[in-house]
C-alpha positions in Angstrom: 10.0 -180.3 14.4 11.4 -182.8 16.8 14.5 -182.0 18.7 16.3 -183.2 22.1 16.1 -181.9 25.0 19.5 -180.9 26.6 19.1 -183.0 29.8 17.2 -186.1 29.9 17.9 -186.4 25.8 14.4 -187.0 25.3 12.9 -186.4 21.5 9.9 -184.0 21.6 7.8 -181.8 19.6 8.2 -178.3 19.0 7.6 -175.5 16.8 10.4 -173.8 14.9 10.0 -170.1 15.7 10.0 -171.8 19.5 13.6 -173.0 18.6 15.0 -170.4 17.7 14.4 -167.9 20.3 16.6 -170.0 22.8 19.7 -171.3 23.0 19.3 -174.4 25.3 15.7 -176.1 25.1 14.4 -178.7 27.7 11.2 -181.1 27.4 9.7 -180.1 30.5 10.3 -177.2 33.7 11.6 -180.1 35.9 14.8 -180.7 33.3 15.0 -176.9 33.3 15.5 -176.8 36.8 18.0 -179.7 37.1 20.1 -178.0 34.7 20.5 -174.9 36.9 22.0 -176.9 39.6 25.0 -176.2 41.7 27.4 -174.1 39.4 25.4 -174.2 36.3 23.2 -171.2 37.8 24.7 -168.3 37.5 23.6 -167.1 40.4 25.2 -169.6 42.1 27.2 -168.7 45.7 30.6 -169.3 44.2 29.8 -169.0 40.1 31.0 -165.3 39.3 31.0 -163.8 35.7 33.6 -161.8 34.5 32.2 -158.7 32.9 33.1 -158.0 29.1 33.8 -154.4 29.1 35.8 -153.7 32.5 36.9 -157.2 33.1 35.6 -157.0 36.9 34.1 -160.0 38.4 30.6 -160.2 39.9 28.1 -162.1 41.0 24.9 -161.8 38.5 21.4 -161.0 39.4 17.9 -162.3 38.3 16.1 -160.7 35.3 12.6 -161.5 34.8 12.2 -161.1 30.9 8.8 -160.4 28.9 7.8 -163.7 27.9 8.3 -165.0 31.7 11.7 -166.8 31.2 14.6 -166.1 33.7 17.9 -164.4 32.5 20.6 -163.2 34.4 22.4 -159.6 34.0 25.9 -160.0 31.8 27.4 -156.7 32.6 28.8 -155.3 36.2 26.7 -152.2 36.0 24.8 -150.3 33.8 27.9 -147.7 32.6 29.5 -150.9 30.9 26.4 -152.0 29.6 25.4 -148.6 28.1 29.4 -148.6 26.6 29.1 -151.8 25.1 25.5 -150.4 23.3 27.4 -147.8 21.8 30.1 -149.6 20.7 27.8 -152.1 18.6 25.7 -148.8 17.3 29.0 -146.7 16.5 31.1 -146.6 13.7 34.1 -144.9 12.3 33.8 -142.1 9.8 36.0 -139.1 8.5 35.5 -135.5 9.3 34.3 -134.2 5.6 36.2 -131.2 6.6 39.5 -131.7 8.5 39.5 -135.7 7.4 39.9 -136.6 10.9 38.7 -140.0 12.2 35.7 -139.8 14.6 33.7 -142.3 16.3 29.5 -141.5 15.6 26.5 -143.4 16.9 23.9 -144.8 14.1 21.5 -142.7 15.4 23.4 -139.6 14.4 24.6 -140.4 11.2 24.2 -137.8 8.6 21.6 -139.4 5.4 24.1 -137.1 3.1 27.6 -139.0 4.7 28.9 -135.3 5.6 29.7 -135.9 9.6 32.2 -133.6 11.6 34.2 -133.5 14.0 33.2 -130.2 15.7 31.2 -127.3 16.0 34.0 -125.1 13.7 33.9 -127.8 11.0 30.0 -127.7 10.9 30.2 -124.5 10.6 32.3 -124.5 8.1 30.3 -127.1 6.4 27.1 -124.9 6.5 29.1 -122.1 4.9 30.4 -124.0 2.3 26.6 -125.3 1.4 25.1 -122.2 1.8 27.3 -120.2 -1.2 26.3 -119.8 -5.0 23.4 -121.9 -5.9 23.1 -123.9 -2.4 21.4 -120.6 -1.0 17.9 -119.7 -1.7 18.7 -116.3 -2.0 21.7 -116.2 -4.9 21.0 -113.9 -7.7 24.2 -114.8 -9.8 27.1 -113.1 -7.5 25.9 -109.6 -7.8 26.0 -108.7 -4.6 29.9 -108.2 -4.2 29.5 -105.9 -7.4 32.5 -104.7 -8.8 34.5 -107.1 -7.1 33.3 -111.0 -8.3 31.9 -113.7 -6.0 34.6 -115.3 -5.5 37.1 -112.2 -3.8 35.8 -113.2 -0.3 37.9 -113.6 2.9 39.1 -117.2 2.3 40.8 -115.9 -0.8 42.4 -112.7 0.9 43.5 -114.7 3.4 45.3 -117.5 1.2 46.9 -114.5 -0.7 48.1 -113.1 2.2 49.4 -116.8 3.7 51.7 -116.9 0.3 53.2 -114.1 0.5 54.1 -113.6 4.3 51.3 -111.3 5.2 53.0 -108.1 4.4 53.4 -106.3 1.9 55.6 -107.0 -1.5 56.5 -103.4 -1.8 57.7 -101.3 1.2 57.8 -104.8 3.0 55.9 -103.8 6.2 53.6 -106.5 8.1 50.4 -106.3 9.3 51.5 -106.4 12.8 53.8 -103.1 12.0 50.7 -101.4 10.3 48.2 -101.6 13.5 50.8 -99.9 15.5 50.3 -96.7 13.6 47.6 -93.8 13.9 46.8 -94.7 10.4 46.7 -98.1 9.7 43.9 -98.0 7.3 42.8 -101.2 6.2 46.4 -103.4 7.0 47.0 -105.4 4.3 45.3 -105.4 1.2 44.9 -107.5 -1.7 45.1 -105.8 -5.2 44.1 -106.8 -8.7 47.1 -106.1 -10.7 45.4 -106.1 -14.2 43.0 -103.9 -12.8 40.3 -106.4 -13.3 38.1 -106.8 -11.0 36.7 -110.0 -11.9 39.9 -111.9 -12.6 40.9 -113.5 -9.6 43.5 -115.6 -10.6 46.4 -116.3 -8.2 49.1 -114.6 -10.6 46.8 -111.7 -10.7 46.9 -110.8 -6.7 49.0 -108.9 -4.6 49.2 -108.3 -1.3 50.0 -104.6 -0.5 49.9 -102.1 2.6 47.3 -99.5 2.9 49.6 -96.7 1.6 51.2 -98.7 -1.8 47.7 -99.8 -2.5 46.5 -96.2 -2.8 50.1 -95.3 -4.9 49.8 -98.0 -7.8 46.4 -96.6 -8.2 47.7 -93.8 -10.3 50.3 -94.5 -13.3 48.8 -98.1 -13.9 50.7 -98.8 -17.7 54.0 -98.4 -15.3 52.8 -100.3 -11.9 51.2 -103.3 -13.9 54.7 -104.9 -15.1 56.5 -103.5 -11.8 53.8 -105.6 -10.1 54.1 -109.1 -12.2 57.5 -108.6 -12.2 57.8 -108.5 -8.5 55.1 -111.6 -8.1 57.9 -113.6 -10.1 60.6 -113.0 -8.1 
């Protein structure tokens, strides 16, 4: 292709991969060096850059490239050019667990899009991928026999949370409980039906130690008293 060289204006040849691998292109190394006269060379005595990241002026310095062509640095130091580098490679994703924004470099991008924020939410991640059929080892919940798969902490707990971690009959805490030579088990969560494996939210209770060993006995009278009391 023929083209003009930025100096003397003068047409020559040159290939087209050539053309684009430079932004300014001269017909000979004399031309070159006229254009990097007085304050066209950045390395000029009085020609300072001002650096893109910090905003700090500074006078830049010489970098020999591969193919033999001179460049000349662009950042202040190398902290602003490794921050600008990870700025181009990061990008802005959502905790899969919490939902909160985080910054994460390319290179550490999860292939499945499941990124989080910390070491409790990856945690929390794992656990989540490791239950029912995610782990290698799941026979079909029967290892929490009576009880069903599902009654595991994260259900007690949410039970607990709605109805003020104590319990709905006596009204003691779990706090008041662990001051006491027999505190047993603190707060407990009961079936009320009985069944085990029906884990629905109007079916739980949360109960001390001692009323969860009294509505044991007498269940056709505590099973009403107990969805009764869940109403209210």
């Amino acid at each position: 292709m023929i083209i003009k060289c930025d100096k003397c204006k003068k047409e020559y040849y040159m290939r087209p991969s050539h053309y684009l691998r430079y932004k300014k292109h001269f017909c000979s190394a004399k031309c070159y060096g006229l254009s990097e006269r007085g304050k066209n060379n950045p390395v000029w005595k009085d020609n300072l850059r001002i650096c893109p990241i910090c905003g700090k002026k500074f006078k830049p310095t010489r970098l020999k490239g591969i193919d033999g062509k001179q460049r000349y640095t662009i950042y202040c130091s190398r902290i602003c050019a490794q921050r600008d580098k990870s700025k181009q490679r990061s990008k802005l994703v959502k905790c899969v667990i919490c939902g909160m924004s985080i910054k994460v470099i390319n290179a550490r991008l999860s292939r499945s899009n499941e990124n989080c924020c910390s070491l409790k939410c990856s945690h929390r991640l794992h656990s989540q991928r490791m239950r029912a059929n995610g782990n290698s080892n799941w026979r079909g919940g029967i290892g929490n026999l009576p009880w069903h798969y599902q009654f595991n902490k994260e259900l007690k707990a949410r039970i607990k949370r709605r109805d003020g971690d104590c319990c709905r009959l006596c009204g003691l805490r779990n706090n008041d409980l662990r001051d006491k030579r027999q505190k047993g088990y603190g707060i407990q969560i009961h079936h009320i039906d009985y069944n085990k494996q029906n884990n629905d939210d109007n079916n739980l209770i949360s109960l001390c130690n001692f009323c969860h060993g009294k509505v044991n006995y007498n269940k056709k009278i505590w099973q009403p008293k107990l969805s009764n009391l869940l109403k209210d």
